[in-house]
C-alpha positions in Angstrom: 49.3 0.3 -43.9 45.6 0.8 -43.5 44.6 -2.8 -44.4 47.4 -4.0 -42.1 46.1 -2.0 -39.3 42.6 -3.1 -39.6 43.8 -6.7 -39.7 45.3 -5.7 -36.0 42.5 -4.9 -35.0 40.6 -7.5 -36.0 42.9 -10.2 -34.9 43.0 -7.9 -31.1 39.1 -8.8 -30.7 39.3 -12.0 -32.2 41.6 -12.7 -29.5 40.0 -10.9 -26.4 36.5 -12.7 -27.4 38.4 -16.2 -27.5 39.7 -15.5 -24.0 36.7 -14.0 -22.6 34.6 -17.2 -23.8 37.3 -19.5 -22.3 36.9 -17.4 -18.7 33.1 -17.7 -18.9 33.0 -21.7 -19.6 35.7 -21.9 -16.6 33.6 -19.5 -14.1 30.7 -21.8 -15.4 32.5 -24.7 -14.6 33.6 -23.6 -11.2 30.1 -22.2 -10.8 29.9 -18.3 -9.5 28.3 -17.8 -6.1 25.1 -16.9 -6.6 23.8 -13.0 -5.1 23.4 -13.4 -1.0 20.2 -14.4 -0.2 17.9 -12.1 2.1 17.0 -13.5 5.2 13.7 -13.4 7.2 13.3 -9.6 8.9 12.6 -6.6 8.5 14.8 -4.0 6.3 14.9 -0.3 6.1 16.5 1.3 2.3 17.0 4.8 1.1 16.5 5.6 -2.4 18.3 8.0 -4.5 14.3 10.1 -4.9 14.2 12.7 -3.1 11.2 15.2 -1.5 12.0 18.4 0.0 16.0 17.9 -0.1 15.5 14.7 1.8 15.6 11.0 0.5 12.4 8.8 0.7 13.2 5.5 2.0 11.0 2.3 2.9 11.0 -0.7 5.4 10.0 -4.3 4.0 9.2 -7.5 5.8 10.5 -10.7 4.7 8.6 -13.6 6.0 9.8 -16.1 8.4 10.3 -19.2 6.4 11.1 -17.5 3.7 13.5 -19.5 1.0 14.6 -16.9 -1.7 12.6 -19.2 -4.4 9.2 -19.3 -4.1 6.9 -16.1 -5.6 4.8 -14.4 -2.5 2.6 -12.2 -2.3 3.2 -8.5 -1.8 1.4 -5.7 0.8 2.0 -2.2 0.5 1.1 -0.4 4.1 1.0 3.0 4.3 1.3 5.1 7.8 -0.8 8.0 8.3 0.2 11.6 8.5 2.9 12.3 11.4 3.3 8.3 11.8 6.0 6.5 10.2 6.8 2.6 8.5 8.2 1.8 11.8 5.3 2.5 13.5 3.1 1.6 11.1 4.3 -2.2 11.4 4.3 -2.2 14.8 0.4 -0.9 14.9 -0.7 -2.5 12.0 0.6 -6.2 13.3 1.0 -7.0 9.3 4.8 -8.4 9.5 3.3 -11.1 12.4 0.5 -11.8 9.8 3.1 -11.9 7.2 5.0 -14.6 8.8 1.9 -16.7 9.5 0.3 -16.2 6.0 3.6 -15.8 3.9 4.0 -12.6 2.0 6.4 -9.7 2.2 5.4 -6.3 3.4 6.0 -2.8 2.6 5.6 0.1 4.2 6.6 3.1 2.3 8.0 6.4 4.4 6.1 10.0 3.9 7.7 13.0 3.1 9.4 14.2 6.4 11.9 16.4 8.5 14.9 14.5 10.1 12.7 11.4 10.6 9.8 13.1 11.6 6.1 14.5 10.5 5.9 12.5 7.8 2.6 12.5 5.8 1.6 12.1 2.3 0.2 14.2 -1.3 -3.2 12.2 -1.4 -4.2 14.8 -3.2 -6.7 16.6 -0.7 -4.5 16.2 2.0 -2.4 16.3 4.0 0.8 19.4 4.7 3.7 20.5 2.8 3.9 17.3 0.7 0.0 18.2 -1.1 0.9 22.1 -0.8 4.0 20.9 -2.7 2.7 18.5 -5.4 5.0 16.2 -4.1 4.5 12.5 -6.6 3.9 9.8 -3.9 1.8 8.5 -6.3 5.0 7.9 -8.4 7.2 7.4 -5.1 5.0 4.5 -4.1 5.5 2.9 -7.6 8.8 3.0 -7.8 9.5 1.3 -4.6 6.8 -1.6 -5.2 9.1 -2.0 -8.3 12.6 -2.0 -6.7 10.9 -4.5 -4.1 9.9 -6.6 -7.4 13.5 -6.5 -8.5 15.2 -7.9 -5.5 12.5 -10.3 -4.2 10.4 -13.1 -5.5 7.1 -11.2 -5.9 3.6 -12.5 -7.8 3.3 -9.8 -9.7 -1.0 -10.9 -10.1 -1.0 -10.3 -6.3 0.5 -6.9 -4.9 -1.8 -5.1 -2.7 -2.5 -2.0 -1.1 -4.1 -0.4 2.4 -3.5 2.6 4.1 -4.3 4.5 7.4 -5.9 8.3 7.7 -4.0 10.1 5.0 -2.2 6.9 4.3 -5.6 5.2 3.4 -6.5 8.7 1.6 -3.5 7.3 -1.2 -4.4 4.0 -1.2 -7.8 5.6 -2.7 -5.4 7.9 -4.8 -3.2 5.2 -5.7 -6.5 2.9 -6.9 -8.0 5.3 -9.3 -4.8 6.2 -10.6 -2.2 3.3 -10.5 -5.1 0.1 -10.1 -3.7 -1.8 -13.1 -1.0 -2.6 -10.8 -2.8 -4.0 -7.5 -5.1 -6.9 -7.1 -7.5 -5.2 -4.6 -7.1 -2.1 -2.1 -8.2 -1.2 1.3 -8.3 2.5 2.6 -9.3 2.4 6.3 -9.9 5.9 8.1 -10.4 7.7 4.9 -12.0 9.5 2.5 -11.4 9.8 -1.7 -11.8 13.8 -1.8 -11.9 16.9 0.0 -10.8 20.7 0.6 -7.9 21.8 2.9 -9.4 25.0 3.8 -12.7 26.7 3.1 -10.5 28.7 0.1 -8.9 26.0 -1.3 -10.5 24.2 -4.4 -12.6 20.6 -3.9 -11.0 17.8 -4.7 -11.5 14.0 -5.3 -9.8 11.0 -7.2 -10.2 10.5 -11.3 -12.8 7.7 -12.3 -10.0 4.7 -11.7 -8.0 3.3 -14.6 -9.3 0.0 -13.6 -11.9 -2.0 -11.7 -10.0 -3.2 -8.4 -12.0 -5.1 -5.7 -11.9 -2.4 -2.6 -12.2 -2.9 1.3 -12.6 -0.2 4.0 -13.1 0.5 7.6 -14.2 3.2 9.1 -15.1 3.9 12.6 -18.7 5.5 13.1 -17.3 8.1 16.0 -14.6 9.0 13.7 -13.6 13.2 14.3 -10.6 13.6 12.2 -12.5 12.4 8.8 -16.5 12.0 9.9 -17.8 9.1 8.2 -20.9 11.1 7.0 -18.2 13.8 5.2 -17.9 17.5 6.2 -15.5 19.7 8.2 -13.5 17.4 10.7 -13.5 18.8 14.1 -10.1 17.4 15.6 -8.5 19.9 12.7 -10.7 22.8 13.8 -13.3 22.7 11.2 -10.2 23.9 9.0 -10.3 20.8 6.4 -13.4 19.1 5.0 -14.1 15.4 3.4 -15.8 13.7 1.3 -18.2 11.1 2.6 -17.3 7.5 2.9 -20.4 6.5 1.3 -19.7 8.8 -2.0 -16.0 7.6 -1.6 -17.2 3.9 -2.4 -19.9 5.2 -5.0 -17.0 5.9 -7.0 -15.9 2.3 -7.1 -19.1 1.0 -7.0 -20.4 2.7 -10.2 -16.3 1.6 -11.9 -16.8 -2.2 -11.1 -20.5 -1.7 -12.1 -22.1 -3.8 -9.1 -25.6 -4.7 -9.1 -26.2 -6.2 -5.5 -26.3 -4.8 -2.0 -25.7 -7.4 0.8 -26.0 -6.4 4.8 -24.6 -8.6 7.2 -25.2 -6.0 11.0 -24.4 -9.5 13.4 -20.9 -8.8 13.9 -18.7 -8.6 17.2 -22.0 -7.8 19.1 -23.7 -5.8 16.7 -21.0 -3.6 17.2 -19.6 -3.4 13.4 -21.9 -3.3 10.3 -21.1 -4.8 7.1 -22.0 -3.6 3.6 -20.9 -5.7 0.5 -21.3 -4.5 -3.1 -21.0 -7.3 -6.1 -22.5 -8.6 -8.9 -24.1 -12.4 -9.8 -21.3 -12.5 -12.5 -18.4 -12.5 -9.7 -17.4 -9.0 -10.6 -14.8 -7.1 -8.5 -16.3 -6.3 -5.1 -16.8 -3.3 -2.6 -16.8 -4.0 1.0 -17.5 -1.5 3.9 -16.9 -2.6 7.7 -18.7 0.4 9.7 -17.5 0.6 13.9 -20.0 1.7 16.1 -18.2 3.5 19.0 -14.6 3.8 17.2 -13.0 6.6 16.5 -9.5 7.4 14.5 -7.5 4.7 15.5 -6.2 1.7 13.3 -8.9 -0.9 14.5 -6.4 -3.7 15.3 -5.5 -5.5 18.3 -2.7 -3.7 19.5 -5.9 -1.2 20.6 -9.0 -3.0 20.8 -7.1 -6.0 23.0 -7.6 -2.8 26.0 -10.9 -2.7 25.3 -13.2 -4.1 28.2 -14.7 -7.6 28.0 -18.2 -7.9 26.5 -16.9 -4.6 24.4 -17.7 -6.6 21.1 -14.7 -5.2 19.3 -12.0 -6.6 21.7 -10.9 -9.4 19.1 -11.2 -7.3 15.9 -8.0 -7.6 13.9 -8.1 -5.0 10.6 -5.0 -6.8 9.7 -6.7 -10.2 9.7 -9.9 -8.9 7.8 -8.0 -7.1 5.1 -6.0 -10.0 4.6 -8.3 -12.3 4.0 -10.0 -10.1 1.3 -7.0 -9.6 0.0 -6.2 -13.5 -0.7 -9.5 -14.2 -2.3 -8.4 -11.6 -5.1 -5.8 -11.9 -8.4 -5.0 -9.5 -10.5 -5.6 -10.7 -14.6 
């Protein structure tokens, strides 16, 4: 009876695997619709993570043009404390860029209540999501992953910029997570700091890998002074590091050799400072603004900014961009 019964079975899957191959040449032969494809726009998803009791979510940016085959570039944006993706795009002008210059766009969502106050763990900064240890760090992985999944992304040419506490975990992000950017660009921010004279220093690790880095920083700047120290739009409550020590950090990891001044820009108005090498080794850029506070330094503000200002045609957007493309990740 036992022999019987395992002949059964036998002949059962035999059978099933017959009919299942038959099915699979038929469905081949009729060919199966393939998954719908995503159209140009800009999306909003919820992910099953959660921070607080509430689910993080993200908006991406398909580019116009786009035909669900060709690999494109990927740039991660990331809103400052109390903004939010939607805002973010709309200041940042990256999804117009985006369409122009053909990548998709990210801009991940901070831990927030109902929709608002959202902000970031850059470590130092900022709220309830550093008080809490909150992982953005691994929040902001994840989604550049599920993004990888459903779209058509180089993987040798995701990037990363940020805004205020935004740009403070692009700097986190970098030192931590660099193997998987080609370059970075914190605007607006600083790599370290304290939150209150009693609470302990801090600043990034030495990063995991060199990364060529941008940033921008306005010169008038009150919420993180360029020169470091307490910031007086937060009452002299929180402190940061200094810009200049911020880059040192990067500096010193991609081991560049050669200081370059360029002080002829948009007037005379903005300053530039590149660190490289003779061997083509990853660089570090500065931009400084004279006369520009804490404000994304695009030109959905300095467009209101009288003629002859200098700055009235400075586009962050365009500037990160383009030292974003000259870049590759290994």
């Amino acid at each position: 009876m036992r022999t019987d019964y395992r002949r059964w079975i036998r002949s059962l899957v035999t059978g099933l695997c017959v009919v299942a191959s038959g099915w699979l040449a038929a469905a081949c032969h009729r060919g199966i619709p393939d998954p719908p494809k995503i159209s140009p726009g800009s999306y909003r998803e919820k992910l099953d993570i959660r921070a607080g009791g509430f689910r993080r979510a993200f908006n991406v940016h398909v580019p116009a043009g786009f035909d669900g085959k060709s690999p494109l570039p990927l740039v991660v944006v990331i809103h400052g404390a109390f903004d939010t993706a939607a805002g973010m795009e709309k200041a940042s002008g990256f999804s117009r860029l985006a369409d122009r210059e053909k990548f998709f766009v990210l801009y991940p969502e901070g831990m927030n209540l109902f929709g608002f106050l959202s902000h970031w763990n850059a470590g130092h900064c900022c709220g309830k999501a550093a008080a809490d240890g909150v992982d953005d760090v691994g929040f902001l992985a994840d989604s550049i992953e599920r993004v990888c999944r459903r779209l058509p992304v180089d993987r040798s040419r995701i990037y990363m910029t940020g805004f205020s506490n935004g740009g403070m975990l692009t700097y986190r992000f970098a030192a931590e997570r660099g193997k998987m950017l080609a370059a970075a660009a914190p605007l607006a921010a600083s790599a370290g700091g304290k939150a209150s004279d009693n609470a302990p220093a801090w600043q990034i690790p030495e990063p995991a890998a060199v990364l060529p880095l941008l940033s921008i920083h306005g010169l008038v700047d009150d919420f993180v002074p360029f020169s470091g120290g307490r910031s007086p739009a937060r009452g002299g409550e929180r402190s940061y590091m200094p810009v200049p020590e911020s880059l040192q950090i990067f500096i010193d990891r991609n081991r560049c050799s050669r200081r370059t001044e360029n002080k002829g820009l948009c007037g005379g108005r903005v300053h530039q400072t590149v660190w490289d090498d003779e061997h083509g080794g990853p660089p570090v850029v500065l931009y400084r603004i004279e006369g520009w506070g804490h404000v994304w330094p695009g030109r959905h503000f300095t467009k209101t900014m009288p003629e002859g200002a200098g700055i009235e045609e400075f586009d962050a957007a365009e500037i990160v961009w383009a030292f974003f493309k000259q870049h590759r990740r290994p």
